[in-house]
N, C-alpha and C positions, 0 to 999 in steps of 0.2 A: 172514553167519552167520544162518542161518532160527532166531528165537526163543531165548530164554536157555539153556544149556547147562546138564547137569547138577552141573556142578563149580562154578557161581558162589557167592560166597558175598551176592549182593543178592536181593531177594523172589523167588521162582519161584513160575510158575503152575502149577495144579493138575494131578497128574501126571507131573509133573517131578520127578528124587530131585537130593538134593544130595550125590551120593557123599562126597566126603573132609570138608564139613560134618558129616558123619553116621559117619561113621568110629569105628572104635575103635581104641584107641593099638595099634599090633604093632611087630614087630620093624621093621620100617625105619623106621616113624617115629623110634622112638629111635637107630637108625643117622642117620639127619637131623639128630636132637639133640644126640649127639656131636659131627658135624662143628662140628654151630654153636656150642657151647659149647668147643670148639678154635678155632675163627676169634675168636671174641669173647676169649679168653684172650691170643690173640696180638698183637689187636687193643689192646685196655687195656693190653695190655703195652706197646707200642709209645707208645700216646697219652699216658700218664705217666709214663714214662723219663725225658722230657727234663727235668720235672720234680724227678728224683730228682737228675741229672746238671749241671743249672743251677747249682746253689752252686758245685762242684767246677772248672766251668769258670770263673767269674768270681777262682777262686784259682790255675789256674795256663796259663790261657790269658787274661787279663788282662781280660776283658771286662765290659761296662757293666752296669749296672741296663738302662737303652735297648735294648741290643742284644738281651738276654733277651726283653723286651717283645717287641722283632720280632721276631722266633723264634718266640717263641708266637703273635703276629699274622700272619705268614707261613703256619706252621702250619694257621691257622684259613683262612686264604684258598685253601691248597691244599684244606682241607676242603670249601668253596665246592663248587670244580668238581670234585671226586668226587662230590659231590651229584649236580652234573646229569649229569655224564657217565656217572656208574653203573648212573642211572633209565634216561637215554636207549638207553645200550647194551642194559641186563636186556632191556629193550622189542625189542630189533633183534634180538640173538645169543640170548635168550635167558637166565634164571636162575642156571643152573648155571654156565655157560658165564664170566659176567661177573661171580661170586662167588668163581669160581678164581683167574680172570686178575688180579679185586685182592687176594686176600690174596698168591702170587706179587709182584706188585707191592710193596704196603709192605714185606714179607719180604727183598725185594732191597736198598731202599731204607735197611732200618733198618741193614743189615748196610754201605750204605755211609756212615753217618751214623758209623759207627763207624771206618770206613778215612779219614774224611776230616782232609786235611793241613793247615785251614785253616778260617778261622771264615766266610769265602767262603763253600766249598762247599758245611760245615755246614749253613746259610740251602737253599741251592738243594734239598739233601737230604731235611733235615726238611719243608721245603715239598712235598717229592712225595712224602713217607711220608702226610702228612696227607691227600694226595688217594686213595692207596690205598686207606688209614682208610677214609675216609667211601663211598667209593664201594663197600667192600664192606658197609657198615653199611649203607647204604637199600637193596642189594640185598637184605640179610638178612631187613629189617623187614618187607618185603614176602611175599618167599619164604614165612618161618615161618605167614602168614596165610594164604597159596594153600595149603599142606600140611596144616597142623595141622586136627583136629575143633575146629569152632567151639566148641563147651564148656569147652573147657581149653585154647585155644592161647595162652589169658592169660597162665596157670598156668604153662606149659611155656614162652614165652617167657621169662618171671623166671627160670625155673630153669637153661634153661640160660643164661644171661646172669650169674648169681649164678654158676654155677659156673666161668665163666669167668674172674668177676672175682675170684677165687681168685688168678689172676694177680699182681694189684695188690701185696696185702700182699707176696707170697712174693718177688717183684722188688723191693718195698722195702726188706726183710729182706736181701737178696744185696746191693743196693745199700748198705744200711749199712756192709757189713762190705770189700766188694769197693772199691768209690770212693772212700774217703778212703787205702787201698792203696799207692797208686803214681799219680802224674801220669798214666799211662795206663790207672788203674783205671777208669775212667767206660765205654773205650771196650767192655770186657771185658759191657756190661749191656745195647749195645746189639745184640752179637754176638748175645746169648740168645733178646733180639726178634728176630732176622732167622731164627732157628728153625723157625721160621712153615710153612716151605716142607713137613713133615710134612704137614699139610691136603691137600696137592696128592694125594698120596700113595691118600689114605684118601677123600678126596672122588670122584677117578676110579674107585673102587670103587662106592662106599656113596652118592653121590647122584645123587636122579631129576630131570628136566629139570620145574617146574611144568606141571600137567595144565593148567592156566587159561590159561598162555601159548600152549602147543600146542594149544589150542581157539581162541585167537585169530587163531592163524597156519593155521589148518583141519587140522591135522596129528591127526585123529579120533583113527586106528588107536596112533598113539603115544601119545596121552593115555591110551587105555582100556589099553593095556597095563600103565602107570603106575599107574591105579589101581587097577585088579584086585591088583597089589604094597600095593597099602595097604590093601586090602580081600579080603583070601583069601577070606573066606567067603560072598563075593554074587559073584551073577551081574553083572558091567558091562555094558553095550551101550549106548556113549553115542552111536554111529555114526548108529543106530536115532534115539537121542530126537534128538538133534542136525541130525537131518536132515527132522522131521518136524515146520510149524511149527504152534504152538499160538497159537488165542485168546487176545489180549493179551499176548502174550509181548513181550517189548521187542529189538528188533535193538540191537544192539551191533557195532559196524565200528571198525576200526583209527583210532587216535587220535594223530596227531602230536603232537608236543611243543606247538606253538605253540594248539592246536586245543585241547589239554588246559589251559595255562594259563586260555586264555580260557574256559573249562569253570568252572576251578575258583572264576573270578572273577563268573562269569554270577548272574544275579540268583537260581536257584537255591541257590549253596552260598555267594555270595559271602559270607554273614554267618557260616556257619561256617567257612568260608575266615581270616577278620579274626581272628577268636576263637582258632583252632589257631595262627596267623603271635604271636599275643602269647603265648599261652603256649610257647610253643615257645623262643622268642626268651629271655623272661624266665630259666623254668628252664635252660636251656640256659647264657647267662650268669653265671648264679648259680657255677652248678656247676664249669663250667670257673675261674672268674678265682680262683673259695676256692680250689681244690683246686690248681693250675696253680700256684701264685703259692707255695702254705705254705712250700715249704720253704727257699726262697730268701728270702721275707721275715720267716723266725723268724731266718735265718743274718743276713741283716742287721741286726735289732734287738736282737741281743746271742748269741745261741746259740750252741754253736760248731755247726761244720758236723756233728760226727758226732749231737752232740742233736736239730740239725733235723733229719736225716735219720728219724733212731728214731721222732721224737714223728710224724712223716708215716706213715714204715712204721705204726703200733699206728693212726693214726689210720683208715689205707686197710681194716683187717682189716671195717669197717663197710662197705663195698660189698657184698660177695654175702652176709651179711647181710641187709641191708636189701631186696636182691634177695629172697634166701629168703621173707622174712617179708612182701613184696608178694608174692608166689605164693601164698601163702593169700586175700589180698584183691581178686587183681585181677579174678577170675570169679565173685565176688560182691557184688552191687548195682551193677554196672554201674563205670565209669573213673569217671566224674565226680567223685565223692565224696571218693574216696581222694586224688584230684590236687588237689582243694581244699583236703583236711585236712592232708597232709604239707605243701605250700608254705607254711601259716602258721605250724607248726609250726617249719618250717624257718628261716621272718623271723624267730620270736622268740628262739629259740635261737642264731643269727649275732650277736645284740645282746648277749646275755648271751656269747659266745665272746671278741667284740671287747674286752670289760674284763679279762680273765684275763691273769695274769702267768706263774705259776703252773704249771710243767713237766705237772703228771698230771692238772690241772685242763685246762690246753689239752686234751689227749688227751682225757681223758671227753667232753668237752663237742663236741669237732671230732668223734669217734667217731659221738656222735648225730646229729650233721648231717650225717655221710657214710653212716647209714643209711636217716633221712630222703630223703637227696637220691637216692641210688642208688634208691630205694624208687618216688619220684615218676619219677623218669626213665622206668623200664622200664613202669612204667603209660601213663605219656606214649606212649610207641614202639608198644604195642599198640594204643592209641587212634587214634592218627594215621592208621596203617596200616588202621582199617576206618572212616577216615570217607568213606572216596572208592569207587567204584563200582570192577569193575576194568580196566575198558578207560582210565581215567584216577589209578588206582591209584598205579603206580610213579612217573608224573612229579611227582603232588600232592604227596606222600610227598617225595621230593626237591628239589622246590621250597621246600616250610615247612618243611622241616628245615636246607636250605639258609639258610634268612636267622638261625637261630640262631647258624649259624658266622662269617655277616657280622658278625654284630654285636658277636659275640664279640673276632673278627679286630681291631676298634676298640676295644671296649674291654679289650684284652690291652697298647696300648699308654699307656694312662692310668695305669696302676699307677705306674710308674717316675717319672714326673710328680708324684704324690704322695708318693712317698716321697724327691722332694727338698725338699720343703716342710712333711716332716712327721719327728718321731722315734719314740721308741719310746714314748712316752706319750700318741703320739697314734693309736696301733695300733687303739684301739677303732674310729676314723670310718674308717680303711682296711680294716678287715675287714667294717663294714657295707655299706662303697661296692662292696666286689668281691661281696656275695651279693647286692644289691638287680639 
């Protein structure tokens, strides 16, 4: 491809427009936003069901502290290979294409999570729901950056993600009332998640294939029709610049997966390579092992199961939220700031959490640290997704998102370990050990 393309979002030489950088919001962008605050809905819904569900099974399908652990570590390992498989495929089929096929997927998956006759299958289930999961999440992260106007794709990222995660509470509210029901209330929540399959629906309508990808695969004529749809009111002609190379422009050629690691690790980025793999990791951690683990280990250290249930549902309503309220922050003074302020924010608050006895004190105080966390998250995710150039975009993106779930995957099965060695008065060191 002769010189930088119109639609990159990395420096372009003079002369050059950056269409969809330079965008202003219309009507299909928010047709884009819909879908993806429905993907991300179905998505959260899915990735903290089993959370909701966890206490209920250990009462009447007989199962361990242990087992739950693998579950959740299974879980995270399916999440693993959605990672890479999602980046690699978005890169080969295309965006759309590989955004569809995984929400379809986990949609299918949750609905058999729910038919399953056996805590066997259960494992094999949830493990391929979580590869859906993720594999449509780092398609997501990427996509919203190649689409959205640089100015606001912060903004409109949180938002719709906060609106998704609307999700959360409203499934934990169902699940209160629904799960403790009947011995086969639990299966009735994960039916709701496998719902999913709506998206397919409205997706094959309402989204466009990234103009960025179809600039890398040379498919001109297709990208500028794409964007002239995002830009009614300018003439496109990226046939023209695309084809005509400029002074200092930088070639950009197709980037294999392995070619891209080694990119990411090259003595150029390798230092923010290191930086993005700890943060990612950290938060990530944090966020899963609190959240993932509450309601099952409130039910353990005295609660009955429908209080844990409640105190989680009021605690989850902090997610889009906290979304929300990063949507104001994340297009102003840059990621950096905000990711450093909520994380500590977030340390100190888990330490004051871990002492609480205290039913509406738990809740307040878990409330702030599910807006916190949901806050830094989605700042995280727009960050990530423009540290890297985009011919090595989607695999970066999947890569260091990927070792979050690794770690995750491990430390999901430590919990259960602690809580045979500890009781309820020692709840403060295990609720700082799952946010550190």
């Amino acid at each position: 491809m002769a010189g930088i393309v119109s639609v990159n979002s990395e420096p372009t030489p003079i002369g050059k427009r950056r269409y969809l950088d330079e965008a202003r919001m219309c009507s299909e962008h928010y047709k884009f936003l819909i879908i993806l605050a429905l993907a991300y809905a179905f998505d959260q819904m899915d990735l903290f069901t089993f959370s909701f569900v966890a206490p209920a099974l250990t009462k009447h399908w007989g199962v361990s502290m242990e087992w739950i652990g693998l579950v959740n570590s299974c879980t995270f390992v399916g999440m693993l290979f959605g990672c890479w498989f999602g980046g690699w495929l978005s890169d080969v089929i295309g965006r759309k294409k590989t955004f569809l096929y995984s929400v379809a997927f986990f949609s299918t998956f949750s609905v058999l999570n729910g038919l399953a006759p056996n805590k066997e299958l259960f494992l094999v289930f949830r493990t391929l729901t979580g590869f859906g999961i993720l594999s449509m999440v780092v398609v997501a992260m990427v996509y919203i950056t190649e689409i959205l106007p640089s100015a606001s794709r912060g903004k409109w990222q949180a938002i719709s993600l906060a609106t998704g995660l609307l999700s959360v509470p409203l499934i934990g509210q169902i699940a209160g009332r629904v799960v403790p029901s009947s011995p086969d209330g639990w299966r009735h929540i994960f039916f709701i998640g496998g719902s999913g399959f709506i998206i397919l629906f409205l997706g094959l309508r309402w989204l466009k294939e990234s103009p960025r990808w179809l600039i890398s695969k040379g498919r001109y004529a297709e990208a500028e029709v794409i964007i002239q749809r995002f830009m009614p009111d300018v003439k496109v002609d990226i046939n023209n610049e695309a084809s005509i190379p400029v002074e200092g422009a930088v070639l950009v050629k197709e980037t294999g997966t392995i070619a891209a690691l080694k990119e990411i690790f090259s003595k150029k980025y390798a230092r923010k390579t290191s930086v993005l793999i700890t943060m990612v990791c950290c938060i990530t951690v944090g966020y899963f092992m609190f959240f993932a683990w509450m309601p099952t280990l409130l039910n353990e250290f005295g609660f009955t199961l429908e209080d844990a249930l409640w105190m989680t549902a009021l605690v989850s309503f902090g997610s889009p939220i906290g979304n929300y309220l990063a949507a104001a922050v994340t297009d102003k003074g840059g990621r950096k700031i905000p990711i450093v302020i909520y994380s500590v924010l977030v340390g100190v608050m888990t330490i004051a959490f871990g002492t609480l006895k205290i039913p509406m004190l738990i809740v307040g105080i878990g409330f702030m640290i599910r807006v916190l966390m949901d806050g830094v998250f989605v700042v995280m995710w727009s960050y990530l997704a423009e540290s890297y150039p985009t011919h090595i975009r989607n695999t970066g993106t999947g890569f260091i998102y990927s070792t979050g779930r690794l770690l995750t995957a491990g430390a999901m099965i430590v919990v259960p370990i602690f809580t045979k060695v500890m009781d309820t008065q020692h709840y403060s060191t295990l609720s700082v050990a799952c946010s550190c």
